[in-house]
N, C-alpha and C positions, 0 to 999 in steps of 0.2 A: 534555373532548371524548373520545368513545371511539373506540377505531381501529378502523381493516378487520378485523374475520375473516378469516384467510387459508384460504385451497381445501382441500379436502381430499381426497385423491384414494385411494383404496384400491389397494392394488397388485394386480397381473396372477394369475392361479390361476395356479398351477403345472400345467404340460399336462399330458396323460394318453393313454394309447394310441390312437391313430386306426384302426389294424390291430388284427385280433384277434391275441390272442398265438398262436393254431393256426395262424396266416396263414403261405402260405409267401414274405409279403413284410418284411422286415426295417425294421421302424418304428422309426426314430432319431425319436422325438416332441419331445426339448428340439434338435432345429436343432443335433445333431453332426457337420458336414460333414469335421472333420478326420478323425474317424473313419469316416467314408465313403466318403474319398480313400485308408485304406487296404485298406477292404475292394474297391476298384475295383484293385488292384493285384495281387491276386489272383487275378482273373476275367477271363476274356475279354471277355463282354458281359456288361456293365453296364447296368440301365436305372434311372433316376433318376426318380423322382416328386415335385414338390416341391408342397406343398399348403398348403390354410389350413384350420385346424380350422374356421371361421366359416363356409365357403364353401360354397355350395349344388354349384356344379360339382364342385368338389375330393370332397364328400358322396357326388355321383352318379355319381364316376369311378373311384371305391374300388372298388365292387362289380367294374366293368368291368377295374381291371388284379387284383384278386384271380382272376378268370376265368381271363385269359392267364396267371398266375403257377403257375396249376397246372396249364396244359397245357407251361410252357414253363422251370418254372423246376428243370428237373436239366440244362438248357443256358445259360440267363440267372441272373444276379443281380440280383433286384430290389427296392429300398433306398428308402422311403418318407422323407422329409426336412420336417419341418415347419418351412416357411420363415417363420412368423412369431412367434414366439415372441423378446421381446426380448433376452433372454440368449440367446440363441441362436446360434452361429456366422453358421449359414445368413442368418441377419437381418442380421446386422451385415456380410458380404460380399456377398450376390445383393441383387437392387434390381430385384425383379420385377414389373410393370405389370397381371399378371392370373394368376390360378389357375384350375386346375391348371399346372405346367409339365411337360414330359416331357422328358428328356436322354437319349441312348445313347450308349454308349461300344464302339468297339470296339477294345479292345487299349488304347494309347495315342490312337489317331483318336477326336475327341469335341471338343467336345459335337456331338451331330445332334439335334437338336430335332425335334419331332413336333408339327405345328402340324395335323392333320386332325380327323376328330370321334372322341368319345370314347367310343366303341363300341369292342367288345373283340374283333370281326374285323378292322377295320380295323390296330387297334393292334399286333394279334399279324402282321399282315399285313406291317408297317414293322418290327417287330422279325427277324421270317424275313429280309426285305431285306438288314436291318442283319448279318445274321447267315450268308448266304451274297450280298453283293452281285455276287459271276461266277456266272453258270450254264456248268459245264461241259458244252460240245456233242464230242459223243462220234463221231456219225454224219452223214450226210448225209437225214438224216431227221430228225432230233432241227434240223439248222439251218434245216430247210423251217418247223417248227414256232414256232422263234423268230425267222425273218423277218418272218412271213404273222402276226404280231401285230400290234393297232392301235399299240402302243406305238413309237416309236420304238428301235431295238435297233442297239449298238456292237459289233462281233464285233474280240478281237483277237488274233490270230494265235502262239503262242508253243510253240519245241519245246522239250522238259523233256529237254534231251542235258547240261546241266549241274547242277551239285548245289551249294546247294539249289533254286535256281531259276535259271530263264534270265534274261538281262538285259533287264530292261525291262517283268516282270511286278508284283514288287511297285509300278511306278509305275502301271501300270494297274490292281490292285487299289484303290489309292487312290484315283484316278480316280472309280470306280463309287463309293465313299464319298463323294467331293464331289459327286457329282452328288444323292446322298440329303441332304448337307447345305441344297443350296443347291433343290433341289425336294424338298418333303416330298413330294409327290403320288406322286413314283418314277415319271415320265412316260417316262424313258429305260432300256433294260433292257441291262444289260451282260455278255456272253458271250464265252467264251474255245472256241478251238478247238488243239488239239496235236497233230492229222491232217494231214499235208501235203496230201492227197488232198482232204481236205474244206472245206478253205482256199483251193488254186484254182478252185473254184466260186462263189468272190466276189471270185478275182482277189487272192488274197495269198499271196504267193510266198516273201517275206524274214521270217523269225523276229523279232517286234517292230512285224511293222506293224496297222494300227488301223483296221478298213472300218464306216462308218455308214452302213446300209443306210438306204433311201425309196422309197415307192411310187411315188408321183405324179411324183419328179423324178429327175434323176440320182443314185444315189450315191458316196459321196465317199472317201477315202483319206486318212487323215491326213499333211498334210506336212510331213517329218521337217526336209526340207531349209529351208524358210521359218518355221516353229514349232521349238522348243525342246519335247524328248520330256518332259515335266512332268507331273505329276497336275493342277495347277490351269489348264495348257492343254489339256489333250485334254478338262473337262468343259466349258471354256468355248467349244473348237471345238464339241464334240456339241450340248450348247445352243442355241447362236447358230444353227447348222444345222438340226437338229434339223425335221424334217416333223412340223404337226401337224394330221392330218385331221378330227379329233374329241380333243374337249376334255371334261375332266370340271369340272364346277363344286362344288364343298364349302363354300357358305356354311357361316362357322364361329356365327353365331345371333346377333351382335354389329352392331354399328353399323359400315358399310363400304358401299364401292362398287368392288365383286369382280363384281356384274350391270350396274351401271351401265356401268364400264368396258368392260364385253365388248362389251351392248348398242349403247353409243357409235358399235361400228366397221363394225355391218351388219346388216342382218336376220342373224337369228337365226334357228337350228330347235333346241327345247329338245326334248330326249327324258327323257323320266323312264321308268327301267326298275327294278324290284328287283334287288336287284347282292348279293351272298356273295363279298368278296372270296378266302375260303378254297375255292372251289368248284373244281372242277380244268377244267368244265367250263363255257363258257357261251354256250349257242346263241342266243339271243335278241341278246350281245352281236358275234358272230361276223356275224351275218346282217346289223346296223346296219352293222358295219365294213365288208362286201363293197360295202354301198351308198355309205357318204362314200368309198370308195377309188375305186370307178368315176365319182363325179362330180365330182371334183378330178383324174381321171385324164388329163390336158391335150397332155400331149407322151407318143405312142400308142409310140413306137420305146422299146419294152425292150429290145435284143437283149442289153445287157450283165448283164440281171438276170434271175435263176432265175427260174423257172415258179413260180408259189405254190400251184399248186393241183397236190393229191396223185394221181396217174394208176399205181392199181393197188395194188399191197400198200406200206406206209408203209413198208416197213423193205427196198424195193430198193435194191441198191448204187449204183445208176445211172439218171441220168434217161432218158427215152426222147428221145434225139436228133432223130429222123423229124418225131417231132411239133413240138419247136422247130425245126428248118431249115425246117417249111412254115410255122408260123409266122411267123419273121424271111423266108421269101419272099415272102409272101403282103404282108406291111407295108411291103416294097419297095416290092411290083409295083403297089398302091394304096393309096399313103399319104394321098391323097386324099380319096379315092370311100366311104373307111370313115368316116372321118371329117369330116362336108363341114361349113361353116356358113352357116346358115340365120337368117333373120328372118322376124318374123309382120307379115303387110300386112293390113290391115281396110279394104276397097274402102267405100266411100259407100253410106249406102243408097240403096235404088231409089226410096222415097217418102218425102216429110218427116215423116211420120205414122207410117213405119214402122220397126219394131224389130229389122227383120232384116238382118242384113252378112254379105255374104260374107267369108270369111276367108282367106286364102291364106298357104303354107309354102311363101316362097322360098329355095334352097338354091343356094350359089356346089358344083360338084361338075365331076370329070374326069373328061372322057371315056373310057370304059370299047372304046375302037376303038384303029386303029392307035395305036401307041405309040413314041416317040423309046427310048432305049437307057435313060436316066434322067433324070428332068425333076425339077429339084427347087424347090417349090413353096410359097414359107412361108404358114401361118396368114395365113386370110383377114384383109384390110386394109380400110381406109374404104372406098377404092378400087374393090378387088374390089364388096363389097356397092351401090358408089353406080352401075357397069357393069349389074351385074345388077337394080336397080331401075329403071333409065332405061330396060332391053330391058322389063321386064315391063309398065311402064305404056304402052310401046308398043301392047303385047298385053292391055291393061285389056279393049277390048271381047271379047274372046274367055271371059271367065268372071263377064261382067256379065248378070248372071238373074237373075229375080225370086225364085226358089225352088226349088233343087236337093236334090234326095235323094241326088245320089251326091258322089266325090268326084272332079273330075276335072282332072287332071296332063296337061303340058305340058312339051319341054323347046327351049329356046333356045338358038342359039347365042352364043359371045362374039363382041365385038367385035375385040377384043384378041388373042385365042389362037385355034388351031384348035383347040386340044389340050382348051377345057373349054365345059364349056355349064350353064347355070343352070336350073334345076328348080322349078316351081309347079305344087304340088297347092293346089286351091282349095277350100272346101265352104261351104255357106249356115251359117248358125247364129243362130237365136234364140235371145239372150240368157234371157230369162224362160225359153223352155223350155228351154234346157241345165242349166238350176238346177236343176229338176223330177228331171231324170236320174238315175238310182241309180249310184251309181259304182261298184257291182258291175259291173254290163253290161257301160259303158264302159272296165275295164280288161282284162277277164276274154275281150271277145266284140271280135276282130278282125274289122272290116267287109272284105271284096271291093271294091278300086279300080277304077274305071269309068274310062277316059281320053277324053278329047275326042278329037275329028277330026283332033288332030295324034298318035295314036297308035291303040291297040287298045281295042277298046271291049265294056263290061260293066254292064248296065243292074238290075244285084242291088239288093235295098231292105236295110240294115243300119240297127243303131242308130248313131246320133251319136257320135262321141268326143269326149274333151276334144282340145280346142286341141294339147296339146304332145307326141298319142301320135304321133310321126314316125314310127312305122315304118307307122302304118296311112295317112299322109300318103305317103309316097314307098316304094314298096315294092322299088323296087332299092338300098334301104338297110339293108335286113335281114342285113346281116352283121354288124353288133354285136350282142352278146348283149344287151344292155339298151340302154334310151334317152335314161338320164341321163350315160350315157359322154362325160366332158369336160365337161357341162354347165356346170360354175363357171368357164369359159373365154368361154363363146361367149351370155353373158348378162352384163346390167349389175346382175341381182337377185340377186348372189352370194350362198348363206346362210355362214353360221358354223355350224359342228354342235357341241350340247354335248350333254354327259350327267349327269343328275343321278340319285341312288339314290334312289327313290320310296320307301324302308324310312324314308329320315331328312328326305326336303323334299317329302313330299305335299302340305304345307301352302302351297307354291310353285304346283303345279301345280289345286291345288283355288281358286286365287286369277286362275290363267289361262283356268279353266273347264271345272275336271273334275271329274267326279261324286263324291260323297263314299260315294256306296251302292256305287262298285264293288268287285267282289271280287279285280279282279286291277288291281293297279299300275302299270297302263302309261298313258302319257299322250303325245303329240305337238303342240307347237303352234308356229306362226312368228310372231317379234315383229320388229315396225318399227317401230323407233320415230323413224323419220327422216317415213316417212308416217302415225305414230299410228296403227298397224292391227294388231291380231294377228287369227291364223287357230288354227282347234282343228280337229284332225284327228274325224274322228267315231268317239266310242268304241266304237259298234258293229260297229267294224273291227278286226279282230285284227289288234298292231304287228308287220307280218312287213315282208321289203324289201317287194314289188310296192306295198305300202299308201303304204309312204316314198316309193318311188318316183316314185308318182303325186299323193301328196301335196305334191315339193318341184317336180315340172313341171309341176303346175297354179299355184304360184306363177310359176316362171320366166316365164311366156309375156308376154307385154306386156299382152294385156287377160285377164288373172285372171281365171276363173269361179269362184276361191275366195269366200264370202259371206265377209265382216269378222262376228267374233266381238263380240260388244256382253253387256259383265256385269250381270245379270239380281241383281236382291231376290228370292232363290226362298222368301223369309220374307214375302212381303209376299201376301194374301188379303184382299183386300178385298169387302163383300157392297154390293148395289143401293143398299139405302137411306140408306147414306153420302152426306150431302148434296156433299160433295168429293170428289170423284174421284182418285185415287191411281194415279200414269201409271207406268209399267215402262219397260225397254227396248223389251221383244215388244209392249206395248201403246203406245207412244209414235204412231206411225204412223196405227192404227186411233183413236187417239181425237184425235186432234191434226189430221190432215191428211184423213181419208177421211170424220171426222165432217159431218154438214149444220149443225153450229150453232156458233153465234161461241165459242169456248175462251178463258178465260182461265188460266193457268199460272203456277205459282209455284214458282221453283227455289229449292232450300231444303237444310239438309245437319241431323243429329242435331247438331250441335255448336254448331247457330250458336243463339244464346239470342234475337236481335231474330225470326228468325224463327219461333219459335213462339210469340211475343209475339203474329203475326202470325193465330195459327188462330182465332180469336173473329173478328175481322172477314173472313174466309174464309167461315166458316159465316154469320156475319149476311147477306155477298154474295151467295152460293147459296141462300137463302133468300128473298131480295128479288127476286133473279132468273129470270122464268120459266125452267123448266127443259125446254120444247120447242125453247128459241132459244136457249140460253146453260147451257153446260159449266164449273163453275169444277174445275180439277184440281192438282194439287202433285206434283211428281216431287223426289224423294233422289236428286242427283245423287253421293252419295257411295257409293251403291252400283248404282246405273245409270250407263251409258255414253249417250252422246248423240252423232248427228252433228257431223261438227266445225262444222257452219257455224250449229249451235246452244245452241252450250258458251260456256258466261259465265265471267269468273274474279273475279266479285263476288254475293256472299248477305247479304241475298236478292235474287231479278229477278223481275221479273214482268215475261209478253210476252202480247198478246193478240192471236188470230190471228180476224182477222174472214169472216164467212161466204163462202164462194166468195172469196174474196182471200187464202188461207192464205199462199199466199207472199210476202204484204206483213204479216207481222207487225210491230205497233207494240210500245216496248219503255218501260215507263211511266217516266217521267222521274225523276230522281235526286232532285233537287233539290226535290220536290215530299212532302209527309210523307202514308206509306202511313195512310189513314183510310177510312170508308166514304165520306161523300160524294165524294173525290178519285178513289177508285175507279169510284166507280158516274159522276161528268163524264167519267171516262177513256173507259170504256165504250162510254158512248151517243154521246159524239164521235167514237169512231172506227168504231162498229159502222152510223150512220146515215149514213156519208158517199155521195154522188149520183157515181152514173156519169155516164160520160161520155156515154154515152144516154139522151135522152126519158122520160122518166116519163112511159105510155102511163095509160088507164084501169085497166088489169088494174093495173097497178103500184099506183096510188093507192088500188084498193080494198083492193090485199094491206093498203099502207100502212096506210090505216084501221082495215081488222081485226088489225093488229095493234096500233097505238095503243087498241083498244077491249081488247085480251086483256091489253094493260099498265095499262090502266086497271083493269078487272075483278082483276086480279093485285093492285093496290096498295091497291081496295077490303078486297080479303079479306084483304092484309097489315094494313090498320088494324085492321078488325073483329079479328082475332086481338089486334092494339097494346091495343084496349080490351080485351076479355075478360082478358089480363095485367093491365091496371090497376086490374080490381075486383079480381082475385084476391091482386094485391100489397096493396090498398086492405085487404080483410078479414086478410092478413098480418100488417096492421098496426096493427091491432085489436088481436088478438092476443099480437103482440109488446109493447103498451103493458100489456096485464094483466101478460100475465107480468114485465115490469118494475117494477109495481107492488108483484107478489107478491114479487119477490126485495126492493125495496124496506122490506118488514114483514121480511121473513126475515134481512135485513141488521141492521135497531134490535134484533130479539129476541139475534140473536149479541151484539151489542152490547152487552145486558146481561149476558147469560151473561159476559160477556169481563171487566164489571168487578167482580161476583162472585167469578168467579176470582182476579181481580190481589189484593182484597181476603182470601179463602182464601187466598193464594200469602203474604203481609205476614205473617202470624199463622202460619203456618206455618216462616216462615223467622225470627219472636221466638223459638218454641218449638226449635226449632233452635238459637240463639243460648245458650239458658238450659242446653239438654242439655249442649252442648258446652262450656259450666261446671262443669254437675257432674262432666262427665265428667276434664276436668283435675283438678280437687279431690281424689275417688276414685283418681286416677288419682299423685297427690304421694304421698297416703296408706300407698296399698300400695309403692311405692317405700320410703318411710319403714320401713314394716313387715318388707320384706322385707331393708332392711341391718341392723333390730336380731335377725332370726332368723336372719340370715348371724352375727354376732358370736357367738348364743348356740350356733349351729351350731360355732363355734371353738373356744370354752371348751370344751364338752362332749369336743371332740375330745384336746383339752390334759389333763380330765382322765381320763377313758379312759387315756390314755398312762402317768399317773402311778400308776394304777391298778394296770395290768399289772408295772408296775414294785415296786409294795409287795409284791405276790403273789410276785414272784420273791424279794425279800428275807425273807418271811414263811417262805417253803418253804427257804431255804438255813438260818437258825437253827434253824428243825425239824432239819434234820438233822444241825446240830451238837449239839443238846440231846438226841438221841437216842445219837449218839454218848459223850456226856460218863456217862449212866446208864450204859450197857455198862464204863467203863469204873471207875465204882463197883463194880456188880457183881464184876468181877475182881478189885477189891479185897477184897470183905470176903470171897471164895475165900480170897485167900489172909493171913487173918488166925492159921491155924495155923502160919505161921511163925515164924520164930525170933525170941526175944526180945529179939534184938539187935537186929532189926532195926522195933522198935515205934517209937520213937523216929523214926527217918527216916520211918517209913510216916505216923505222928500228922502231923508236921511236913509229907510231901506231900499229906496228906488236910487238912491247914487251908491250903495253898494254892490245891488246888481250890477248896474250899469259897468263899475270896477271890473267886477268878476266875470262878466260877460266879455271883456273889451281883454282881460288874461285869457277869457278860453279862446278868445278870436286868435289873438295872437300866438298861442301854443299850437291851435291847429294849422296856422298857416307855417310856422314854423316848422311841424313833421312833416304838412305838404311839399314844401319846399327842398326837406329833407331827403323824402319820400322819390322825388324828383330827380335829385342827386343822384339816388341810387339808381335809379331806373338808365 
């Protein structure tokens, strides 16, 4: 038995730079966190990037902190960390859920995560944060500045009379840090003041203490006495208190319910604006905020809180007094009458037939006459309002007409008080025609009040308003500067304001219904999703207040003139001769309900696969169907909106809406399998049902001519059945030859095929016999070439002995040359003495010996020499 093969896994590449090395961001690529804890030790601000080389975000986020690294890094260090790399420190400590991550450090404070998008405005935007979180306010101009901002703003009061700092600043420093910890968003802005002077101007007197300014409500004084003076309490007082008029939304592109949540808690007004959070300046967001301040602005008594608005050169030492004491007297002497609350009443029409209502703005308001010393009067109550509608329907007859041009106001006394009387201005208004209306007119063109018989009277012709312009309804109410003043009080249609950056979620806003051709990014819409309705402000309108304005008091009012927004297939072009009709939003209506001829409908979505199983028997229907009497059409509800009272949550459906009876549409039954004849029983059973009156003659003849036009119809449907049936008949003629023909073309492959196989046999013997020879040849030269490796050997061997005889040949040369020379000398000196012949004879036969041994020894190796050779 053989075993498992075990896995084989190849190991991990060794990383490689994710920064360029010119980068001025320091890329620890193997996951050195230890060495990145020391270079944090060094640096003030530290920002941390931890990424994944695989990672598409972490890819596209490089570019974005390289950006801010070179406007920001001779102030920041910023240290690139590739967190996945298994040897890696960074791996084997962080246990991170998604890439990119961002950290800041400042000092020892850290980590501050940055959870917004990865844009390199934004990011340098939280890095400046991280990097000066106090804004020093120097002047009383400088604190108008950071009041009169949306953001919420902590001002904390500190004198710098001791060294190094006063007690109780580095806690508030911190503070501002937790607050960046625990809101990336930086919703609260934190500012220090070291002016005594500029300090009691928001009422802080003691060295240490902590004011969180709000518009709409009172502001607050941290209290030292019941709180503990802490950094992790003063960001969770600001927080918890914290006013927030307008909200920013930053879907981060992930799976979440950040819209859902919001949505959940009210209608909605979503603003999409282009936003530079580096911009010093931004009027477009300045004009929004004037508008969410004034319609959350609920409780009108400021006297405790600065004026926000600049009166004269910004850099005076001193507010002007004059004007807030008439102010604060003025919101005394009619805390009332400025502020009054009002409900919209919609009297009965005049005629069952008709479409026109008078509308009436009744308002609980104090009498502007004698006056007690101070009357104090709280926010209207059920009460109040349930007073002032039991006087007004007293007074129904008095603004009951069939059709008014003007507008005309009445005021009532209380029951209850001397001291206040209820106010109705009434005006006629067709619905249909106030749609028609250009809401330029209507905002821009104040009409002339006419009053009834109970006051002064003015018979001017003006355009129509909307519903909720009060000031052109009660004209002794024109002492607030705008009209949505308090609105979010004195309404059950409260919205929610957000803001989103149109640079990074147009694709948000082109899903709620905004043009994709436009050139400027602004976009306005209200979502309910408690009544499934949204509204689209009209793009044709540039997003200034008046627009907002009029666009959030046309929702408040009770009966809306806003039209509901319904999302359109602006992809869908369909031509006549399409035997199915292809329904829209804009066309739903016109083809469904205003059409003369029985519709049948089929809701359908791209995804669903039974329904388009379903489009053959669709077209066979419309087809069979005359097309004078009978519409077959399909609407995409996956990209059309529909009526709620004709939205299904099952595909496919089909509903048939028969002729003059549209509002009894039948809804073809479940349980019954979509076919044509099931279809076409559906049809004619529900399309031929008898009223409940007489079938006169006229009827019976229509009857007949149409049974004769269905006849005639079903005629020409066969004659077309036959004319198909020869021509499938001769197709198939046709088809039988050429079956034939491939039939011959098939045998002939056939032979070709055992031809080959027979080639193929014979080919693969001669194969068989090469690759014999080829072995054979193949032993041979092996063989050959080990005996010419051997003779390759010898040859070499003697070569060697070779060189060696030549050296011994050339050494007895030169001794035998030697040996002659020294004959020579001899027989020189044979004239010597004759004494000395005797020993000369005697050395001269020794030579001669030794000469006659080397002869012999060399002729001997010669010889020898020879042998070997």
């Amino acid at each position: 038995s053989c075993s498992r093969a075990k896995d084989v896994t190849m190991p991990a590449k060794l990383p490689v730079n994710f920064f360029s090395t010119r980068s001025p961001v320091i890329d620890l690529f193997r996951g050195q966190l230890d060495y990145a804890d020391q270079l944090r030790q060094d640096s003030e601000i530290v920002l941390y990037f931890f990424y994944a080389p695989w990672c598409g975000q972490s890819i596209a986020a490089r570019e974005e902190i390289e950006h801010v690294a070179s406007r920001l890094s001779d102030q920041v260090l910023f240290v690139a960390v590739n967190c996945w790399w298994n040897q890696g420190k960074c791996r084997k400590q962080k246990h991170f859920f998604y890439f990119p991550v961002i950290h800041l450090y400042h000092r020892s404070f850290g980590p501050i995560e940055y959870k917004g998008p990865m844009s390199a405005v934004y990011i340098e935007k939280f890095v400046r944060r991280v990097m000066t979180p106090l804004l020093y306010i120097s002047s009383r101009s400088k604190l108008l500045d950071f009041l009169s901002n949306y953001e919420p703003g902590v001002v904390g009061f500190f004198e710098f009379n001791a060294s190094p700092q006063p007690p109780g600043y580095l806690t508030f420093f911190t503070s501002a840090l937790h607050s960046l910890k625990k809101d990336y968003l930086g919703t609260i802005r934190f500012g220090v003041v070291t002016d005594k002077r500029v300090a009691e101007e928001i009422s802080l007197v003691h060295s240490g203490s902590v004011y969180l300014h709000r518009h709409a409500n009172t502001s607050l004084i941290y209290p030292k006495d019941i709180m503990n003076f802490t950094a992790e309490n003063i960001c969770k007082w600001a927080l918890e208190n914290r006013e927030m008029l307008i909200r920013w939304l930053r879907p981060h592109g992930g799976k979440s319910l950040l819209l859902n949540n919001e949505l959940k808690k009210g209608p909605a007004l979503l603003i999409f604006i282009p936003y530079n959070p580096l911009a010093e300046i931004h009027p477009l967001l300045d004009e929004i905020t004037k508008v969410a301040l004034e319609y959350h602005k609920c409780n009108k008594s400021q006297a405790s809180e600065p004026d926000l608005q600049h009166v004269g050169d910004s850099d005076s030492p001193a507010f002007d007094s004059s004007v807030t004491d008439a102010h604060l007297k003025f919101s005394e002497t009619f805390p009332i009458a400025k502020y009054p609350c009002c409900n919209t009443v919609v009297l009965p029409q005049w005629h069952s037939i008709s479409r026109t209502h008078n509308v009436c703005e009744l308002c609980v308001n104090q009498t502007l006459g004698v006056k007690p010393n101070k009357v104090h009067v709280p926010h209207c109550n059920f009460l109040e309002i349930e007073a002032a509608l039991d006087s007004f329907y007293l007074q129904e007859h008095t603004f009951f007409q069939v059709i008014s041009n003007t507008i005309e106001c009445s005021n009532f006394l209380s029951f209850y008080s001397p001291f206040s009387y209820y106010t109705a201005c009434c005006r006629t208004v067709n619905r249909h025609f106030l749609s028609l209306i250009s809401s330029e007119k209507t905002i821009f063109q104040t009409p002339k009040v006419a009053f009834s018989s109970h006051g002064k009277k003015d018979n001017t012709q003006f355009s129509i308003p909307h519903i909720e312009d009060r000031n052109c309804f009660i004209p002794d109410l024109n002492i607030s500067s705008t009209n949505i003043t308090g609105l979010s009080c004195r309404t059950n249609k409260t919205l929610n304001l957000y803001l989103l950056d149109s640079n990074l979620f147009w694709i948000y806003a082109e899903r709620l219904g905004a043009s994709r051709s436009t050139h400027f990014k602004e976009f306005a819409a209200i979502v309910d999703l408690k009544e499934e309705v949204h509204y689209v402000l009209d793009q044709n309108q540039s997003l200034v207040g008046p627009t907002l304005e009029n666009f959030i008091k046309n929702f408040s009012v009770l009966y809306s003139p806003l039209k509901r927004h319904l999302v359109d297939d602006p992809s869908v072009h369909f031509h006549e001769e399409h035997v199915v009709t292809e329904v829209t939003t804009n066309t739903f209506h016109e083809t469904v309900f205003l059409s003369a001829k029985n519709v049948l409908l089929l809701y359908y979505a791209q995804w669903c696969g039974f329904c388009a199983s379903l489009n053959h028997i669709f077209i066979q229907l419309a087809r069979l169907l005359p097309p004078d009497s009978f519409t077959v059409a399909r609407i995409d509800v996956t990209r059309n909106d529909l009526p709620w009272e004709f939205m299904t949550d099952r595909l496919p459906t089909i509903l048939f809406f028969p002729h003059q009876r549209k509002e009894q549409s039948v809804k073809f039954p479940e349980d019954f399998s979509v076919n044509l004849p099931n279809l076409l029983k559906f049809i004619l059973h529900h399309s031929s049902l008898s009223s409940s009156e007489p079938c006169t003659k006229e009827c019976l003849h229509k009857e007949s001519v149409l049974q004769q036009g269905h006849i005639s119809h079903l005629e020409r449907e066969i004659q077309k059945l036959r004319s198909e049936i020869s021509a499938l008949h001769q197709a198939h003629d046709q088809l039988e030859a050429q079956l034939s023909e491939a039939r011959r073309e098939e045998q002939r492959l056939q032979q070709q095929k055992h031809t080959l196989e027979k080639q193929h046999k014979t080919l693969q013997l001669h194969s068989a016999q090469l690759q014999a020879t080829y072995d054979q040849k193949n032993r041979e030269l092996l063989e050959m070439a080990e005996k010419l490796q051997e003779l390759a050997d010898a040859s070499e061997n003697l070569l060697k002995e070779n060189a060696l005889l030549r050296i011994l040949v050339a050494s007895r040369g030169g001794k035998l040359q030697s040996k002659d020379e020294i004959k020579e000398s001899l027989q020189s000196e044979q004239t010597l003495s004759e004494d000395n012949d005797i020993s000369l004879s005697s050395a001269t036969a020794a030579l001669e010996e030794k000469r006659i041994d080397n002869i012999d020894t060399i002729e001997t190796e010669h010889s020898s020499g020879n042998r070997t050779e």
